[in-house]
N, C-alpha and C positions, 0 to 999 in steps of 0.2 A: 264185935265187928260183924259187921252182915257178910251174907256168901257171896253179894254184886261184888264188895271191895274187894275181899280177897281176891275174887277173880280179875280184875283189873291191875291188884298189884304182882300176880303171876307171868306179869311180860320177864322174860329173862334176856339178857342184851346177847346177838349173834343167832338167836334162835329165830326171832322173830312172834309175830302175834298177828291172827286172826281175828276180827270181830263184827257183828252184822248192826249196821244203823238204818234203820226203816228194813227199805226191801233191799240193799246192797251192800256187800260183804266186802272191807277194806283192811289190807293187810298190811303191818308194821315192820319194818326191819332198819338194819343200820347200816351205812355204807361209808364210809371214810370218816367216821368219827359223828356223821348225824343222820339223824334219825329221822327215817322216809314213811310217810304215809300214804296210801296210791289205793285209789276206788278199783275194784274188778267188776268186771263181767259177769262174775260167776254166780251160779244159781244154788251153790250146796254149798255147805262147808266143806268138804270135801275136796269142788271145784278148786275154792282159794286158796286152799291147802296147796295144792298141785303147784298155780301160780306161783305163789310165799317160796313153795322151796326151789322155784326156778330163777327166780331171784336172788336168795340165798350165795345158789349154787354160781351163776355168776359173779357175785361178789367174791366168794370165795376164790373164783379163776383170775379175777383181777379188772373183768369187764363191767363197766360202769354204767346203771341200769338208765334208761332212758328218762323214769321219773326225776334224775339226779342231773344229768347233762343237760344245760343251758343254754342256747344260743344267745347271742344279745343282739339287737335288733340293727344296732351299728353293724356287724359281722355281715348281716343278711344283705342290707343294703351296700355293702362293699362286692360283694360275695356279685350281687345282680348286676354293678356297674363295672366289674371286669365281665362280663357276662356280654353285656351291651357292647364293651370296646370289642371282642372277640367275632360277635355274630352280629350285631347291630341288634336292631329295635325290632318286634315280633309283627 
């Protein structure tokens, strides 16, 4: 087995996984049962290191990372027409 595979099957579930495709670094983690994949910003490994475990660490608090929560578009547009009853039209 080549040393690419191993390193691909070394994701361990809760810890999470770093890894770079082209020029940007995207980090793996789990959050209620599935599993988030979210591009960064970041410029080093290092960077996404930081990120991954700030995420992490929110899951582990119980706060539900932004790549995971949903809005759906019905919501939005409810959301804008009690908006309009309230203030009227802009």
């Amino acid at each position: 087995m080549s040393d690419e595979k191993r390193k691909r099957r070394s994701w361990k579930h809760r810890r999470g996984a770093v890894r770079k495709l082209g020029r940007a670094f995207w980090i793996r983690y789990t959050s209620g049962g599935k599993r988030i994949e979210e591009k960064t910003d970041a410029k080093s490994e290092r960077d996404a290191r930081k990120i991954l475990n700030e995420r992490l660490g929110d899951v582990a608090k119980g706060v539900t990372p932004a790549a995971v929560s949903k809005v759906r578009l019905a919501e939005l547009y409810a959301d804008m027409q009690a908006d309009y009853r309230n203030k009227g039209p802009i």
